[in-house]
Backbone as CSV, one residue per row, in Angstrom:
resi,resn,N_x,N_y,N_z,CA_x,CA_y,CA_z,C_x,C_y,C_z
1,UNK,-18.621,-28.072,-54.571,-18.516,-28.177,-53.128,-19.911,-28.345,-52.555
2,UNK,-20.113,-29.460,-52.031,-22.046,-29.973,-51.633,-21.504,-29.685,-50.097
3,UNK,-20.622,-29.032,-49.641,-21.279,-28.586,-47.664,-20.353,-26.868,-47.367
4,UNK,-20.933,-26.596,-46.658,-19.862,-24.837,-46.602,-19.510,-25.214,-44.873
5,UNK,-19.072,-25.042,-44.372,-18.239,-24.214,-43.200,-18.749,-23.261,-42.531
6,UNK,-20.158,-23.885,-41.461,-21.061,-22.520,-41.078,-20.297,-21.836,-39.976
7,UNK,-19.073,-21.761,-39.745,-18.289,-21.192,-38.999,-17.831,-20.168,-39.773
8,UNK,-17.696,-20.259,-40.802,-17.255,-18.709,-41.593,-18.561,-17.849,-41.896
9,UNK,-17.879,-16.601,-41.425,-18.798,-15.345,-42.017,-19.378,-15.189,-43.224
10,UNK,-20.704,-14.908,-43.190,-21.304,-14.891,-44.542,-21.302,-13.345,-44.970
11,UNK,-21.252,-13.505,-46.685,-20.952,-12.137,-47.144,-22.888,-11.188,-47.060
12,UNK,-22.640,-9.967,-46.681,-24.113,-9.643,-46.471,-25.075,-9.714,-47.474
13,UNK,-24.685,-10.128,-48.518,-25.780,-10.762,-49.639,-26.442,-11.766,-49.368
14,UNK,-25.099,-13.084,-49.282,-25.888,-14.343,-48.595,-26.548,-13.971,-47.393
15,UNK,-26.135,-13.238,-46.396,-26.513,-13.102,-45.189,-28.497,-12.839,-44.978
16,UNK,-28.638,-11.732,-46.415,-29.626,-11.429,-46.635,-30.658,-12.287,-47.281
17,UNK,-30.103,-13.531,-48.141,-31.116,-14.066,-49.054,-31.124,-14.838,-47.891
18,UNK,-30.141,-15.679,-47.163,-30.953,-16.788,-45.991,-31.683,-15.914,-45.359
19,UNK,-31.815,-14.880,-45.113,-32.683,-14.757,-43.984,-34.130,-14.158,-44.769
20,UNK,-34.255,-13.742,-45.913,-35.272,-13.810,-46.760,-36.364,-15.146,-47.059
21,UNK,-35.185,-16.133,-47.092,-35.682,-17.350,-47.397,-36.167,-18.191,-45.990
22,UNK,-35.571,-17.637,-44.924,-35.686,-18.363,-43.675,-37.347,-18.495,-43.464
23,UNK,-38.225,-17.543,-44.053,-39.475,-17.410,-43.697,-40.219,-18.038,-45.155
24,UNK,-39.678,-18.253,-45.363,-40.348,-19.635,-46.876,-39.686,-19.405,-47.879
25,UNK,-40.334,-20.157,-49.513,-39.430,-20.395,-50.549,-39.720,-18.893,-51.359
26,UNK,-39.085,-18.315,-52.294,-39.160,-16.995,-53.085,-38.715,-17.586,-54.477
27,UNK,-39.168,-16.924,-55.525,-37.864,-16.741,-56.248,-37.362,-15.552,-56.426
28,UNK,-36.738,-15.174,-57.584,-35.792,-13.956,-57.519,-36.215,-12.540,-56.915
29,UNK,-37.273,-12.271,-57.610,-37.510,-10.879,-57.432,-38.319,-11.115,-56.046
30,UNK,-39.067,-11.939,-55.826,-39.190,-11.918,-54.304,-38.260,-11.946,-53.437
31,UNK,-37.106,-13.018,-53.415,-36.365,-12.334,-52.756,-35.338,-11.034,-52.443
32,UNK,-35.588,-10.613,-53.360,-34.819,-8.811,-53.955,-36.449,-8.118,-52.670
33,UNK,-37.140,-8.303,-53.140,-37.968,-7.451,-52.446,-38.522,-7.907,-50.967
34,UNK,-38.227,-8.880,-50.587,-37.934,-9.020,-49.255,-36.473,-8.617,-48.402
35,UNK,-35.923,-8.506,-49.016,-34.365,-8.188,-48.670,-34.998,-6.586,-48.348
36,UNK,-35.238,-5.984,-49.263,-35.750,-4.598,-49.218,-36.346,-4.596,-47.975
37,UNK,-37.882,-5.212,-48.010,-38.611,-4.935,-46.837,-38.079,-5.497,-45.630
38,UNK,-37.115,-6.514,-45.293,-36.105,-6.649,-44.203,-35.321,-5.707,-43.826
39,UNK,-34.605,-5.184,-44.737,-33.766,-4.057,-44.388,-34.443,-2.657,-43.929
40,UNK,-36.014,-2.387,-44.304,-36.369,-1.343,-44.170,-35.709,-0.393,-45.445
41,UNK,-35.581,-0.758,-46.427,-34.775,-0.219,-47.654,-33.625,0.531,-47.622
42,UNK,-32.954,-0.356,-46.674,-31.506,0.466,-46.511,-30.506,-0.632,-47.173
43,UNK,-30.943,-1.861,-47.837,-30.642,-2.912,-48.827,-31.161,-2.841,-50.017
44,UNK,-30.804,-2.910,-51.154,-31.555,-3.086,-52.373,-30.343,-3.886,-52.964
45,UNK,-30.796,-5.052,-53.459,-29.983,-6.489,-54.058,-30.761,-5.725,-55.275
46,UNK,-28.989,-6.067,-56.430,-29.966,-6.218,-58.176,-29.440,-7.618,-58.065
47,UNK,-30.421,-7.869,-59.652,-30.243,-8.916,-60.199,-28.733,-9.942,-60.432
48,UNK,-27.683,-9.117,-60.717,-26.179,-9.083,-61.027,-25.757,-10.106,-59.668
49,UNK,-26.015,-9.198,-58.480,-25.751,-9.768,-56.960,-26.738,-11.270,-56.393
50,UNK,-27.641,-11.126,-56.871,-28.610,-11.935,-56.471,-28.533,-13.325,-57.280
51,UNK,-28.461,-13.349,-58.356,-28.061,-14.277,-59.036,-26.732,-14.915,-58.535
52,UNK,-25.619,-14.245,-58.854,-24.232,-14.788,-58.760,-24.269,-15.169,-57.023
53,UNK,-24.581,-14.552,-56.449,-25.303,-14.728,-54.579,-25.348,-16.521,-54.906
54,UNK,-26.712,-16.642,-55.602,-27.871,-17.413,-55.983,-26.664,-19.110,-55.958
55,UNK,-26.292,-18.882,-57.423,-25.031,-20.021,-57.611,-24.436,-20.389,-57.077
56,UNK,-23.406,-19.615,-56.476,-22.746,-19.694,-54.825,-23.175,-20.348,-54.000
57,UNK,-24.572,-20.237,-53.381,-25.167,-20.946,-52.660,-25.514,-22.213,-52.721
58,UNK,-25.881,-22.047,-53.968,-26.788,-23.550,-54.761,-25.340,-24.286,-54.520
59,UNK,-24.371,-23.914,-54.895,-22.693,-25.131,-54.993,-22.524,-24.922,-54.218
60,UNK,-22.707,-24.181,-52.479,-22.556,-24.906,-51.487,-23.166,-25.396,-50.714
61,UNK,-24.500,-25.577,-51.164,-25.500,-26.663,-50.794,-26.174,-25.547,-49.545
62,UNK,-26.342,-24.073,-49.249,-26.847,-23.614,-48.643,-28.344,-23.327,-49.155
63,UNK,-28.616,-23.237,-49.979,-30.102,-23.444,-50.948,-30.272,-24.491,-51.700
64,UNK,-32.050,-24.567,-52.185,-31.644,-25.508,-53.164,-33.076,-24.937,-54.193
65,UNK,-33.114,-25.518,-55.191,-34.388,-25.018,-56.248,-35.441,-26.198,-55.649
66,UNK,-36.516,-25.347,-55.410,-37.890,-25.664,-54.907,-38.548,-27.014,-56.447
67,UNK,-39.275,-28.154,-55.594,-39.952,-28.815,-56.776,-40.817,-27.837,-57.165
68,UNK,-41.721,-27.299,-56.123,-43.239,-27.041,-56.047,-43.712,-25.561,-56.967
69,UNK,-44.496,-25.033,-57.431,-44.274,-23.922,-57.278,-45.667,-23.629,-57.280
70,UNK,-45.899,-22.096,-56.751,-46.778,-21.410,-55.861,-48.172,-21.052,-57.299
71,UNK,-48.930,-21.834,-56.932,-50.055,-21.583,-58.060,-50.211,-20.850,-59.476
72,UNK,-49.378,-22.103,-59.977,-48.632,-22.184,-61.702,-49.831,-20.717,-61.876
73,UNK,-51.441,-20.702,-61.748,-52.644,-19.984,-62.493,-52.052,-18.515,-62.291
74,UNK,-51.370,-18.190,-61.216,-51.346,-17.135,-60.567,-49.908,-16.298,-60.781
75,UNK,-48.923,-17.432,-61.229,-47.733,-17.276,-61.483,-46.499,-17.718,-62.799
76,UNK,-45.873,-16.844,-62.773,-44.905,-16.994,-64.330,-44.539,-18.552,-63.877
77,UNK,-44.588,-19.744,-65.001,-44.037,-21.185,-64.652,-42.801,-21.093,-65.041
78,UNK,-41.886,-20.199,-65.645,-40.501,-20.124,-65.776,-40.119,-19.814,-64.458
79,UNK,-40.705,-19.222,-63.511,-39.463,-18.661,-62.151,-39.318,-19.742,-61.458
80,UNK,-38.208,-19.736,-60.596,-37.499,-20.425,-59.926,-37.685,-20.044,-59.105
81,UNK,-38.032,-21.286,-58.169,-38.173,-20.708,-56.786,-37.075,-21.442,-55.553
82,UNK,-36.674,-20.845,-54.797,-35.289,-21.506,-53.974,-36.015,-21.706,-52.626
83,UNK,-35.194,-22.300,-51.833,-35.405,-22.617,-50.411,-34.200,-22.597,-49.633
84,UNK,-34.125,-22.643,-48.407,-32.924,-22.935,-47.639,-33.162,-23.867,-47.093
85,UNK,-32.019,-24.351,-46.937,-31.496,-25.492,-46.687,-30.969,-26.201,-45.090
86,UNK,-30.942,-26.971,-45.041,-30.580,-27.622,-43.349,-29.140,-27.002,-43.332
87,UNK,-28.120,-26.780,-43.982,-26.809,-26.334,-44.065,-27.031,-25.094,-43.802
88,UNK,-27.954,-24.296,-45.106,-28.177,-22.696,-44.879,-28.755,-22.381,-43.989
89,UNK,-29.817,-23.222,-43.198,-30.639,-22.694,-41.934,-29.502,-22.491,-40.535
90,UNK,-28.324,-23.990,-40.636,-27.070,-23.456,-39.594,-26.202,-22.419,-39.685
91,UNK,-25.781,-21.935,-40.931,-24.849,-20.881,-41.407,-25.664,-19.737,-41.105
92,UNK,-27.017,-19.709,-41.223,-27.867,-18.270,-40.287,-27.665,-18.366,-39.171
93,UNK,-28.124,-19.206,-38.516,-28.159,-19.235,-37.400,-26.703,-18.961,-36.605
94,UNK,-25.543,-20.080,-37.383,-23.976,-19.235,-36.395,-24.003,-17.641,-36.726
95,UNK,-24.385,-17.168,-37.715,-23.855,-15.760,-38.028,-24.896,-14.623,-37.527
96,UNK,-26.070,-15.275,-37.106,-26.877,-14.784,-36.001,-26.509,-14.676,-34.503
97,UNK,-25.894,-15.384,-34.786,-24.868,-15.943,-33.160,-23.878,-14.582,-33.043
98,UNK,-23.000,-14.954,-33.915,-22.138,-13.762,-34.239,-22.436,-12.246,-33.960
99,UNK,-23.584,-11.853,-34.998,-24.003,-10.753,-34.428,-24.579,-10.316,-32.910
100,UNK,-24.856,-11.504,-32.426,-25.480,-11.108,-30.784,-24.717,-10.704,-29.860
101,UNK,-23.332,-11.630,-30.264,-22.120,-11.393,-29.534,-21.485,-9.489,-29.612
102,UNK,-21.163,-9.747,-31.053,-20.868,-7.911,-31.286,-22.140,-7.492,-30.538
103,UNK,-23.138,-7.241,-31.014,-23.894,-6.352,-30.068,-23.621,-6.242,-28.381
104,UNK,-23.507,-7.451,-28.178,-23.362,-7.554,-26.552,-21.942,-7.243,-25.915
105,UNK,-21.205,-7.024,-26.830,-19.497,-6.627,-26.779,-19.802,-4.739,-26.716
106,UNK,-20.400,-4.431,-27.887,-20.614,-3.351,-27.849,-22.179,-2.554,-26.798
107,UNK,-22.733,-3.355,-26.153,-23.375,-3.066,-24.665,-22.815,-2.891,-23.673
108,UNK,-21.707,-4.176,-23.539,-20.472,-3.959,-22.576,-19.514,-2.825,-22.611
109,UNK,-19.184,-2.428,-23.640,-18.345,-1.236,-23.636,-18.899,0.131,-23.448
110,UNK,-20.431,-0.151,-23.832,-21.457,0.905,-23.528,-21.003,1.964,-24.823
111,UNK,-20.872,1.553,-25.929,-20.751,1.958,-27.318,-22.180,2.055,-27.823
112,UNK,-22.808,1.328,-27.416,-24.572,1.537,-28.553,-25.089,2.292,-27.658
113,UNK,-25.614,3.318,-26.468,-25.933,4.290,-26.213,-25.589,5.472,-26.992
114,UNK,-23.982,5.475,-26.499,-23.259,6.665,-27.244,-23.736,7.083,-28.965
115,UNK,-23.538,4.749,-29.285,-23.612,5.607,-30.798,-25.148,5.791,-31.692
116,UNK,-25.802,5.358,-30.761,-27.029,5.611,-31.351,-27.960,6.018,-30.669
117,UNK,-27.933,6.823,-29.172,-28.234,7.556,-28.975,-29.702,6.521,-28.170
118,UNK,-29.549,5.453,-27.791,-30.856,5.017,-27.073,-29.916,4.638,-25.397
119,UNK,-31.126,4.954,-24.650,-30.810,4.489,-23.188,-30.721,2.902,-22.878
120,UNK,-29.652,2.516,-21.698,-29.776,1.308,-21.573,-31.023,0.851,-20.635
């Protein structure tokens, strides 16, 4: 399958590697450890998730494997490094959408004071 349906919800794995990747190319364990430092370590991706994540993506054309890679001298020439994609950059972006809405659903109801305790 070479296109996904950025109208459907992404699972919070993918959710996490596009938006890892949104700020340049990684490969694996970089993106495991940006996911981390995004989340503030309330995420930790293994390998198992990140990979099978990884494939998924690649067959729906939301990533793709990088030519380039980041100064062979400095770095393992086996890793792979990924990017996102014009497909994966829209599928963030609707499901960024998404979340603004819940938040602003739950402003309106005046639920995120209550539940987390900040003033409007």
């Amino acid at each position: 399958m070479a296109t996904n349906n950025t109208n459907q919800p992404l699972t919070p794995a993918v959710f996490h590697i596009l938006l890892a990747l949104s700020s340049g190319e990684r490969h694996g364990y970089g993106i495991m450890k940006q996911v981390e430092t995004d989340s503030h370590g309330k995420v930790t991706m293994g390998p198992g998730t990140l990979y099978g994540s990884l494939k998924r993506m690649l067959d729906a054309g939301l990533v793709r494997e990088s030519d380039k890679r980041i100064d062979p001298e400095m770095d393992d020439e086996r890793r792979i490094y990924y990017q996102i994609t014009g497909i994966g950059t829209e599928a963030l972006a609707s499901e960024l959408e998404r979340y603004k809405r819940i938040v602003s659903l739950a402003q309106e109801r005046q639920l995120y004071p209550k539940t987390y305790g900040i003033q409007p």
